[in-house]
LUMPA-355228 format. One line per 10 residues: number of its first residue (from 0); their letters; for each residue x, y, z of C-alpha. Coordinates in pm, 1 decimal. Example, Ala and Ser with C-alpha at 12.3 -4.5 7.8 and 13.67 -1.06 7.14 Angstrom:
BEGIN
0) AS) 1230.0,-450.0,780.0 ~ 1367.0,-106.0,714.0
end
This chain:
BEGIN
0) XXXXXXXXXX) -14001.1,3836.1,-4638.8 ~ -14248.3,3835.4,-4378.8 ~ -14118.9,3882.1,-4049.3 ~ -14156.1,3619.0,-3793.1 ~ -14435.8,3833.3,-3563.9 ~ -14666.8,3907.3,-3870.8 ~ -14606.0,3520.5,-3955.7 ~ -14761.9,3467.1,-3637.9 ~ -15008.9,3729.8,-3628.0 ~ -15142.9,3614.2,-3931.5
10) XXXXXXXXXX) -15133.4,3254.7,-3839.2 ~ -15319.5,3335.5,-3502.7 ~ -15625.2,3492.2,-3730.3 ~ -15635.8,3154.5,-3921.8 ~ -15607.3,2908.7,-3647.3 ~ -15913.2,3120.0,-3521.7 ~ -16087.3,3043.5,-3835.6 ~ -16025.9,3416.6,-4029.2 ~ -16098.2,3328.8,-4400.9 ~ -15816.0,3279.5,-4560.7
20) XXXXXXXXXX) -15938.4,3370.8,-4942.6 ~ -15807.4,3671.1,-5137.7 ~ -16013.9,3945.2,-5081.2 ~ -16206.3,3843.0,-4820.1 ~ -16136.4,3945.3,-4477.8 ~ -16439.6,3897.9,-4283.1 ~ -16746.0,3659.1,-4261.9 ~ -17075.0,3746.6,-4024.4 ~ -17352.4,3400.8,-4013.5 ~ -17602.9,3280.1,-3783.2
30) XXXXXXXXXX) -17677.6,2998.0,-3636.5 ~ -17947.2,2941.7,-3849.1 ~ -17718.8,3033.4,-4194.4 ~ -17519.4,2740.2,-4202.6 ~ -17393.6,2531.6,-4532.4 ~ -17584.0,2214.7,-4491.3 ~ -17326.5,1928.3,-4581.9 ~ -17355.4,1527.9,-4610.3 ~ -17103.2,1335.7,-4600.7 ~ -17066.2,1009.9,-4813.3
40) XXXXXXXXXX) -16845.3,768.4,-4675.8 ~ -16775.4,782.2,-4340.9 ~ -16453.6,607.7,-4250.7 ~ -16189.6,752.8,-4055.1 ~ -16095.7,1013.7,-4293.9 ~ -16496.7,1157.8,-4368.1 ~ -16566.9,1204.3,-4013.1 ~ -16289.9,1371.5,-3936.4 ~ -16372.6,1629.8,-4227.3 ~ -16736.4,1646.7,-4082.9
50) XXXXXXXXXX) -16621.5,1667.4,-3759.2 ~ -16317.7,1954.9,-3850.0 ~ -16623.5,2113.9,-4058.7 ~ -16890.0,2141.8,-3834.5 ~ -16662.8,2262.3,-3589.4 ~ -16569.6,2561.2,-3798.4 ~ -16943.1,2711.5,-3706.8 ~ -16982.0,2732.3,-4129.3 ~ -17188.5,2377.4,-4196.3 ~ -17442.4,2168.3,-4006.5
60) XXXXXXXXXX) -17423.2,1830.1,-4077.8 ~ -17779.6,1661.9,-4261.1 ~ -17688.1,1367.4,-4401.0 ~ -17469.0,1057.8,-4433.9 ~ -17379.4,802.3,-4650.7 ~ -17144.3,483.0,-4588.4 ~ -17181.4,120.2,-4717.8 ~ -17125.4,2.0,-4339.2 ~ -17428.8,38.6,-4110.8 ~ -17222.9,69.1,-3802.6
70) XXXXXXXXXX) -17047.4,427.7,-3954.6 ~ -17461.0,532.7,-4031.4 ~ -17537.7,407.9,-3694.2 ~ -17197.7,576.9,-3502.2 ~ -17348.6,924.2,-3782.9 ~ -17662.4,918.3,-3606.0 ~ -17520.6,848.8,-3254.8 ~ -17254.8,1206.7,-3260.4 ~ -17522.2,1413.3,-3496.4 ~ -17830.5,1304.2,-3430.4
80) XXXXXXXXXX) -18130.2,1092.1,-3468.2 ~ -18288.4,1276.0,-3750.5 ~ -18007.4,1312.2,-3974.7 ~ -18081.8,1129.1,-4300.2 ~ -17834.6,813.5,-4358.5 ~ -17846.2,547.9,-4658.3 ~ -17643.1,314.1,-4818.0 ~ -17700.7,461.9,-5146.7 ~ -17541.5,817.1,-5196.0 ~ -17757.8,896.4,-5485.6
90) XXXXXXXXXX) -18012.2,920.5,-5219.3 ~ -17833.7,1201.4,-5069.2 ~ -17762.4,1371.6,-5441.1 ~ -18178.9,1386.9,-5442.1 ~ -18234.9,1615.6,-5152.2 ~ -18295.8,1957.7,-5177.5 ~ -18123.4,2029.1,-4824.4 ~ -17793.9,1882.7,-4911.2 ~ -17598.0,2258.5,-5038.3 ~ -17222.5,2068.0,-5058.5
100) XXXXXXXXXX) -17134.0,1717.7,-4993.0 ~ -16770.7,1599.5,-4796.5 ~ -16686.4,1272.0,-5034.7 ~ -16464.5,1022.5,-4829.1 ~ -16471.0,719.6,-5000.5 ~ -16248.1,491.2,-5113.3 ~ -16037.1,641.9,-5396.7 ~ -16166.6,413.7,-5710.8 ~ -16522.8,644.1,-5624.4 ~ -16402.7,962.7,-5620.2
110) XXXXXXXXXX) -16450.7,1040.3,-6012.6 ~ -16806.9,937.8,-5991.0 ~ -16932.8,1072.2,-5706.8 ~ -16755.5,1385.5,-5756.1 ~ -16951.3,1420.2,-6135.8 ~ -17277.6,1275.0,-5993.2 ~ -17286.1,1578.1,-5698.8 ~ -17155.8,1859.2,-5925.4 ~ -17420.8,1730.5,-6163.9 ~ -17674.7,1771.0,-5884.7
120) XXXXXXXXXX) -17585.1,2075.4,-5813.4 ~ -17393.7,2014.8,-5533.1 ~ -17081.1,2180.3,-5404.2 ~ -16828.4,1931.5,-5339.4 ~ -16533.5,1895.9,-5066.3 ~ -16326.9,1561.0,-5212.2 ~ -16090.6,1396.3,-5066.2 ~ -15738.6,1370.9,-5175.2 ~ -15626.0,1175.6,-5462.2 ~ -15865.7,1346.5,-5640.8
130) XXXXXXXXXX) -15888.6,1047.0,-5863.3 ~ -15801.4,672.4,-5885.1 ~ -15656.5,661.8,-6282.1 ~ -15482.6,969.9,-6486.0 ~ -15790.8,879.1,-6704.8 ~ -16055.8,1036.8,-6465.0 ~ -15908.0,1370.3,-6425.7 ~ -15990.5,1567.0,-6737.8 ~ -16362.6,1404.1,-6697.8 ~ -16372.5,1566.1,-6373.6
140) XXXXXXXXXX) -16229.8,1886.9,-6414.8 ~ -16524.1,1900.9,-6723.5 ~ -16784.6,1861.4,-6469.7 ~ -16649.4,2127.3,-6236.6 ~ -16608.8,2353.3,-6597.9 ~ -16979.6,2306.4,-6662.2 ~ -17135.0,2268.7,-6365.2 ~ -17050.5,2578.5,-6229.1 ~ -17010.6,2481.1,-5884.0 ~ -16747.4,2487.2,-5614.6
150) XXXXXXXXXX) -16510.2,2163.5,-5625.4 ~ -16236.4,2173.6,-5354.3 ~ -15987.6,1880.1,-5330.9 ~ -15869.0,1740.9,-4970.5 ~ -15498.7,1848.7,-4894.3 ~ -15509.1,2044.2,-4654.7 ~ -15107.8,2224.0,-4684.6 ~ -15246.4,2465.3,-4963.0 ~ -15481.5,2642.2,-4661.6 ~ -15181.5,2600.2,-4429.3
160) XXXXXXXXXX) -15007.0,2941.7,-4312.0 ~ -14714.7,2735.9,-4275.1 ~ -14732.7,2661.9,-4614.2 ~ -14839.9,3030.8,-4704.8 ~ -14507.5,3146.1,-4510.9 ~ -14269.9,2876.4,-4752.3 ~ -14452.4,3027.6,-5052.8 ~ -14339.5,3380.5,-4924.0 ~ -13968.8,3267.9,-4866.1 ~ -13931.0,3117.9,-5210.7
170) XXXXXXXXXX) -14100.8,3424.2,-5365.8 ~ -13896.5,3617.7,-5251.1 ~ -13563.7,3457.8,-5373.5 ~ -13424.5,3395.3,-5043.9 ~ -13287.6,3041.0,-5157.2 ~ -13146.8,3173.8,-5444.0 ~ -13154.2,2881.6,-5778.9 ~ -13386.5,2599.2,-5683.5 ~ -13154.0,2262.5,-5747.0 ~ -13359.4,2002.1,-5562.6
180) XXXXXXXXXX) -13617.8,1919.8,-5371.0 ~ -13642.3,1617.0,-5122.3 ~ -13987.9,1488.6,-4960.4 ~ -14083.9,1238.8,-4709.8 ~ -14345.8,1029.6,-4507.5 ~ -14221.5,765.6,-4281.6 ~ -14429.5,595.5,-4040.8 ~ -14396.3,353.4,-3759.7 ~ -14686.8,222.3,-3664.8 ~ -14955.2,-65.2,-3763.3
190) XXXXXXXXXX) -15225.1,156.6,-3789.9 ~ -15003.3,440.9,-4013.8 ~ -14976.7,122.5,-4228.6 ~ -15357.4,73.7,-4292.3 ~ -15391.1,-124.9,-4069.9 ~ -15692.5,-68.1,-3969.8 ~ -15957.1,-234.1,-3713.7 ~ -16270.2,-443.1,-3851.1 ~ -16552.4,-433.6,-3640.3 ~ -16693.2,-774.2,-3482.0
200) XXXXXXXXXX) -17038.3,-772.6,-3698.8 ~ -16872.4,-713.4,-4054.7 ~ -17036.3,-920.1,-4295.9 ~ -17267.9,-912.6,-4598.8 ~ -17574.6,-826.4,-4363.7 ~ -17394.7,-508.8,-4208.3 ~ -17191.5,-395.0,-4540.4 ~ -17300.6,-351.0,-4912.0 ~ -16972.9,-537.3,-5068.8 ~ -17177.9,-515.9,-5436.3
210) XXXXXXXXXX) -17225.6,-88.1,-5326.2 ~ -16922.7,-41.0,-5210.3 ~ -16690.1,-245.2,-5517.2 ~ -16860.6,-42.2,-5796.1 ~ -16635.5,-34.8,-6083.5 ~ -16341.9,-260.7,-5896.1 ~ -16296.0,-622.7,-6021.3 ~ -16578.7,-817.3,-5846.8 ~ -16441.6,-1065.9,-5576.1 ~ -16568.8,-1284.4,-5325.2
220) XXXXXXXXXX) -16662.1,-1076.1,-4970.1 ~ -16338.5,-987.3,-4760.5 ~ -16375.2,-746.5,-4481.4 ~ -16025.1,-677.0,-4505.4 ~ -16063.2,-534.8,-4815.8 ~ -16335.0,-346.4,-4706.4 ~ -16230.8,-197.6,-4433.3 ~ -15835.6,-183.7,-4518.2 ~ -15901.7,-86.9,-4878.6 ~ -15579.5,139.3,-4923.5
230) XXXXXXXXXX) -15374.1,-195.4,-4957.4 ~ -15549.5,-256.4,-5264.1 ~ -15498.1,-160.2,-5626.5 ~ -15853.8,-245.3,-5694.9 ~ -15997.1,64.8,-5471.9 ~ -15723.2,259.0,-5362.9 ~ -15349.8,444.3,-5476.4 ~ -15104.9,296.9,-5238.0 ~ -14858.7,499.7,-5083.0 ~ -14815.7,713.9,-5397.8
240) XXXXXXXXXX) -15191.9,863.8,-5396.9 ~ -15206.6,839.3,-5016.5 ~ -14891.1,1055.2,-4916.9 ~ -14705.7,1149.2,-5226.9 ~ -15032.8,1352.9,-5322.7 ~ -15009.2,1558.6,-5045.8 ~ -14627.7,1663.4,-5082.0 ~ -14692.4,1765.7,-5471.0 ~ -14971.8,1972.0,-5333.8 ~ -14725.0,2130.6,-5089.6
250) XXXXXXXXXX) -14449.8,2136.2,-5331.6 ~ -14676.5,2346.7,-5611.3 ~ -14857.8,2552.2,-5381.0 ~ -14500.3,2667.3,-5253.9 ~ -14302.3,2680.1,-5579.0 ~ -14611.0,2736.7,-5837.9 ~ -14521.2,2477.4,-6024.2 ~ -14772.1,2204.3,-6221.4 ~ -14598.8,1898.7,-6242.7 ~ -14314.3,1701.0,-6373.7
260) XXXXXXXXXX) -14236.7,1570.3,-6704.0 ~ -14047.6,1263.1,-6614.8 ~ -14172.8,1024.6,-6340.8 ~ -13988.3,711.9,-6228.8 ~ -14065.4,529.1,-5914.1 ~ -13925.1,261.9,-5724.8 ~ -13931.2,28.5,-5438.6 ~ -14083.2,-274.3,-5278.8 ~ -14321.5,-500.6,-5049.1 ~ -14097.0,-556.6,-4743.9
270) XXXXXXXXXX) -14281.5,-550.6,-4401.3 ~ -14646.6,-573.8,-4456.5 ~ -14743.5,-883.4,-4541.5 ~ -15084.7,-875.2,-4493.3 ~ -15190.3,-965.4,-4832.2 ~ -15181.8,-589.8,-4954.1 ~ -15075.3,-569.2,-5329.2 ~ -14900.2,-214.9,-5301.5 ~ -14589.4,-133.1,-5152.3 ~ -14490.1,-19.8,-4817.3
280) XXXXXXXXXX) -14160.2,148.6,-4910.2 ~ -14183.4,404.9,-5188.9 ~ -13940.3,622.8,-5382.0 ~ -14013.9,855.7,-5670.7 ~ -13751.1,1055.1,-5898.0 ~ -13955.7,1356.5,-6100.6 ~ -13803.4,1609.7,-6344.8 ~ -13925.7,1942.2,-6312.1 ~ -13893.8,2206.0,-6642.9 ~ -13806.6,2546.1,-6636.0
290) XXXXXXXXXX) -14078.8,2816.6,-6581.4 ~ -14162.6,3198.6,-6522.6 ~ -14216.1,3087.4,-6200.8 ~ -13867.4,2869.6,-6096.9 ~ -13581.8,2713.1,-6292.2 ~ -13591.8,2349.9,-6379.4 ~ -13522.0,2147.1,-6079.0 ~ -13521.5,1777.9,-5949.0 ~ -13778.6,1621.6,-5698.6 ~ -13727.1,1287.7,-5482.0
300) XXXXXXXXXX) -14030.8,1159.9,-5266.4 ~ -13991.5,897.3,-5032.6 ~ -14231.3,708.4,-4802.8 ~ -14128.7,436.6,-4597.5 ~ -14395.2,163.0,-4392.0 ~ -14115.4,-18.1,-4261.4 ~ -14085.5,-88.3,-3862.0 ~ -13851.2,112.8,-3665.5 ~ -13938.8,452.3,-3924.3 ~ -13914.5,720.2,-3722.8
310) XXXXXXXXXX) -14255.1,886.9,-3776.4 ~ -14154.2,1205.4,-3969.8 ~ -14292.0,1389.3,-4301.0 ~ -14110.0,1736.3,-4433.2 ~ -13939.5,1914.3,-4695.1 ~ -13605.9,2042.4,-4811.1 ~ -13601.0,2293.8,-5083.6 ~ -13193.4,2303.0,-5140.7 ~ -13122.4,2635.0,-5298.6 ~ -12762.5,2822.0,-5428.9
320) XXXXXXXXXX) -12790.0,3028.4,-5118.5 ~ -12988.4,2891.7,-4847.8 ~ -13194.4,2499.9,-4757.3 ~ -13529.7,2590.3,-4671.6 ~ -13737.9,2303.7,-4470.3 ~ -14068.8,2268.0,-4404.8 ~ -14305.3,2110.0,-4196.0 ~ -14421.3,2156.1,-3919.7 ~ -14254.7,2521.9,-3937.7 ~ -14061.7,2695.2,-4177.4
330) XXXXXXXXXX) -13605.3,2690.8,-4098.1 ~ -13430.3,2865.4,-4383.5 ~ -13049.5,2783.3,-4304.8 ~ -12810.9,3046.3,-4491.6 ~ -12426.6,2912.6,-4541.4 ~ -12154.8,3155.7,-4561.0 ~ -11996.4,3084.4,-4922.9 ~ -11666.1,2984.4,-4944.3 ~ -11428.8,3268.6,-5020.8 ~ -11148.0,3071.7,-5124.0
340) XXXXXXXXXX) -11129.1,2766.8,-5360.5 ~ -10905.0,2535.8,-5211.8 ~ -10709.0,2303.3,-5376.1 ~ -10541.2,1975.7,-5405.9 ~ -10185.0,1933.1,-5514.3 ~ -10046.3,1656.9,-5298.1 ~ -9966.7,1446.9,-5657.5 ~ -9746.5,1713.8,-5782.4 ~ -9381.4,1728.7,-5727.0 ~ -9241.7,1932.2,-5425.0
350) XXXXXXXXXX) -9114.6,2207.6,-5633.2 ~ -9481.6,2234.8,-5839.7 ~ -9664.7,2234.7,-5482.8 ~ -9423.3,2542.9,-5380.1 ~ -9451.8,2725.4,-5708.4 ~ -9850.5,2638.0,-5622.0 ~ -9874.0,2767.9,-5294.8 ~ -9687.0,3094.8,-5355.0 ~ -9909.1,3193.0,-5622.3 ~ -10225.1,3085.9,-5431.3
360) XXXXXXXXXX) -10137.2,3266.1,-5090.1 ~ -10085.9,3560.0,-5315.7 ~ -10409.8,3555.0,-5467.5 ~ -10610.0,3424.7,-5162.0 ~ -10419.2,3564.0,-4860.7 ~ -10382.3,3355.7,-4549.0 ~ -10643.6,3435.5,-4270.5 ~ -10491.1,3425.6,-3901.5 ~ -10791.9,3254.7,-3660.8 ~ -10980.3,3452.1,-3465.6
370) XXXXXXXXXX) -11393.2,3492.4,-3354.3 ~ -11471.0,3743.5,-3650.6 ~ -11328.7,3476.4,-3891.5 ~ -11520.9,3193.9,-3768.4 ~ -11782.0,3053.8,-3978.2 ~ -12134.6,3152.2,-3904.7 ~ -12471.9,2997.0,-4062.1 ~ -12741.6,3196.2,-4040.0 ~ -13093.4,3045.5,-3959.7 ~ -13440.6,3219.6,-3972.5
380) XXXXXXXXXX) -13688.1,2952.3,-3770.7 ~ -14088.9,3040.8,-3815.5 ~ -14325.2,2870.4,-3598.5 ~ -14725.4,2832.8,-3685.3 ~ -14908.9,2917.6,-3300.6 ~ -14977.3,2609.1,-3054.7 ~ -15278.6,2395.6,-3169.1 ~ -15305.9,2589.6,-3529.1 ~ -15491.2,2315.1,-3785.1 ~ -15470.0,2386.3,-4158.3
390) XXXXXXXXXX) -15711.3,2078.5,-4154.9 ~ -15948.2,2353.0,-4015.9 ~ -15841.4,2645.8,-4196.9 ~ -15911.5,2402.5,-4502.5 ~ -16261.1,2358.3,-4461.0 ~ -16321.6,2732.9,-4297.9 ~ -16188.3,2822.5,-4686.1 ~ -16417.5,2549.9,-4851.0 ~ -16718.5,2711.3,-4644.8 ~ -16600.9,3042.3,-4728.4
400) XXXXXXXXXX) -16612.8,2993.0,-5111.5 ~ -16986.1,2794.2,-5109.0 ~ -17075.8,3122.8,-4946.7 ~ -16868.0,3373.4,-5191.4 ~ -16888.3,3161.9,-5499.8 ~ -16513.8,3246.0,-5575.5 ~ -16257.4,3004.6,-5657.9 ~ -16073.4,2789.0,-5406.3 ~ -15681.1,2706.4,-5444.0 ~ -15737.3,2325.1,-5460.3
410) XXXXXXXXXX) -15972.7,2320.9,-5770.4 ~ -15981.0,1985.0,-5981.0 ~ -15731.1,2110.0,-6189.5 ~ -15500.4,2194.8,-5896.8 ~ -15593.0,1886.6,-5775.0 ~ -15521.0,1668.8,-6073.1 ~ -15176.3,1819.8,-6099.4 ~ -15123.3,1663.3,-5774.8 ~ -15259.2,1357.1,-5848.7 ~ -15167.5,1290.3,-6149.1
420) XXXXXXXXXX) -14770.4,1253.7,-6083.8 ~ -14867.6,1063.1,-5808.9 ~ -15062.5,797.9,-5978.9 ~ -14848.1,757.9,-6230.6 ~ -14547.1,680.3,-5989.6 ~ -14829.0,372.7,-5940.7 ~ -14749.0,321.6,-6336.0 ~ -14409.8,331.7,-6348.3 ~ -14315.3,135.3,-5976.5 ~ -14587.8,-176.0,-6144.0
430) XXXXXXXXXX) -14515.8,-157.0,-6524.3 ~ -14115.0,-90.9,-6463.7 ~ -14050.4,228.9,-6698.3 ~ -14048.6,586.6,-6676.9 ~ -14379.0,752.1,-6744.5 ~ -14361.5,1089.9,-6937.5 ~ -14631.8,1365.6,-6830.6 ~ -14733.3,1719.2,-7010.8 ~ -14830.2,1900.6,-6701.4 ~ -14969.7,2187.1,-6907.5
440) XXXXXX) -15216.5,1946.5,-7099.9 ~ -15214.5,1716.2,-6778.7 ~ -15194.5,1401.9,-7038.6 ~ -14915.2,1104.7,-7065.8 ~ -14697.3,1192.9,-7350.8 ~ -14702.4,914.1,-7600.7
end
């Protein structure tokens, strides 16, 4: 295994904004040889990936898109005046100085945009779930085939060293057999929940509602749904392509694996009721095969929306010989094994338990107490440097690759394998059955 200094050495280098792609170990640019992005839609999410990407000294920021003229107007006001902004992202598809578009829409856009851009030519950074339905994944990863271009997908733990260094623990068989793996998200707070603010002037004059349903069910205007679209089915993924997406990305990128073939989910409505159709408290069960890569193991997810969550999000990969957890650094926890079996003969008769005990104490002598037979665990605790952001390492590898042409981790069909357990947990919690998956073929098994 690595050793905890080059952990941080190498973690140091990335938090600095060293590329992180194989092969690569060095990048010289100007400031006048920048990757000129646009981002379309510019909620929350998109402007902090323009803002985490232009701050990687890689991109300069020409253009926006959002279907809410304060977001243009708030675009203009932190990049200024004479970037290009429109409510129409085709607009932005048209130019000739758009090199790679950030796409931070609302999830039911994601499939089209994504085509449209690659189809333009344009190198695309999308945002995690890479898709809305299982049905637009194969469509997508088509586009990216053809196209030729660079398509990177949004979750951010594949670039993570932290990430990198559970990879390098599991690799090296330092937990031993793989049994299970457990994954959370909790959160505690109204805005965690989607909760988020609506600005004074929303209304049909300030936001395109016909723009921004696109292929959703029409409706009647409702800034809520606008502006707090992740509580709906009709434009977002819930909890499952929210927060589940990003611990499948975490959980292949560490264990190589591509996906389930069993998915059942579970759970409920029980705080939130805001008029949001999804759940805020989330469990999925997910059978894992066998591969060259791990033996056939069990995943549970969990999120929970619920007031008084302590906010929290992690992993524990429970191995024969060690627990590894992850998030936000890497503790691998070796037990001593038990030596001696034990036993239980209290129900036999007093003559059985002496025959028992003679035979036993024979086999297993009896160990006097003392310090060098006391019990010891043995922990390993890796720690990423203060202030390190694989949100930033994420885009400095996106960059990177527009510049190189090579491959990113988080292609489409990375990405799909992420999202597509994690949409169909949407499948199984609504239609009440378990959904079988080939994660090879990345199509539901009929």
């Amino acid at each position: 295994m690595i050793n905890r200094r080059k952990f941080l050495t190498t973690a140091t280098a990335a938090s600095l904004g060293a590329p992180l792609l194989a092969g690569q170990t060095s990048y010289a640019h100007s400031a006048n040889d920048k990757i000129q992005i646009a981002l379309i839609g510019c909620g929350g999410m998109g402007q902090g990936d323009a803002y985490t990407s232009t701050r990687t000294g890689l991109t300069k920021l020409v253009a926006a898109s959002d279907c809410y003229d304060g977001r243009m107007e708030h675009m203009r006001e932190a990049y200024g005046k004479d970037i290009f902004t429109t409510r129409d992202y085709r607009e932005i598809l048209d130019r000739k100085d758009v090199d790679a578009v950030i796409i931070g829409t609302p999830d039911h856009w994601h499939r089209r945009i994504s085509i449209d851009a690659m189809n333009a030519k344009k190198d695309v950074y999308c945002e995690k779930p890479m898709v809305q339905h299982v049905d637009d994944g194969l469509p997508v990863i088509e586009a990216y085939q053809q196209s030729g271009r660079i398509m990177q997908v949004g979750s951010q733990r594949v670039s993570s060293v932290v990430y990198k260094k559970a990879q390098d623990v599991f690799r090296s068989g330092a937990l031993g057999k793989l049994n299970m793996v457990e994954a959370w998200w909790d959160r505690d707070s109204a805005t965690g929940a989607w909760q988020y603010a609506i600005p004074p002037d929303a209304g049909t004059d300030t936001c395109d509602w016909n723009q921004f349903q696109g292929r959703a069910p029409k409706t009647e205007w409702d800034a809520k749904r606008f502006f707090r679209w992740r509580c709906y089915r009709d434009y977002g993924t819930g909890v499952a392509g929210d927060l589940f997406v990003h611990l499948f990305s975490g959980l292949h990128f560490i264990t190589g694996a591509m996906g389930p073939t069993r998915v059942f989910a579970t759970g409920g409505l029980h705080y939130w009721k805001d008029g949001r159709d999804v759940p805020d408290l989330f469990y999925g069960l997910y059978d894992y095969p066998q591969t060259a890569n791990h033996p056939a193991f069990n995943l549970v997810l969990r999120v929970n929306f619920e007031s008084g969550a302590k906010e929290s999000q992690g992993f524990r990969f429970i191995g024969s010989d060690a627990i590894m957890t992850v998030d936000p650094n890497v503790t691998v926890t070796r037990a001593p094994k038990e030596t001696q079996p034990g036993y239980t003969i209290n129900t036999f008769d007093t003559a059985e338990q002496a025959k028992f005990l003679k035979l036993y104490h024979t086999k297993y002598p009896e160990v006097k107490p003392s310090p060098a037979s006391m019990k010891n665990s043995q922990v390993e605790t890796y720690d990423p440097p203060r202030g390190y952001s694989d949100h930033h390492d994420h885009h400095v590898n996106f960059a990177m690759a527009v510049r190189s042409r090579k491959p990113v981790v988080e292609d489409p069909t990375f990405g799909f394998r992420a999202a597509g357990p994690a949409v169909l947990s949407n499948i199984s919690y609504f239609e009440n059955r378990i959904v079988e998956w080939d994660p090879i073929a990345m199509k539901v098994r009929s």
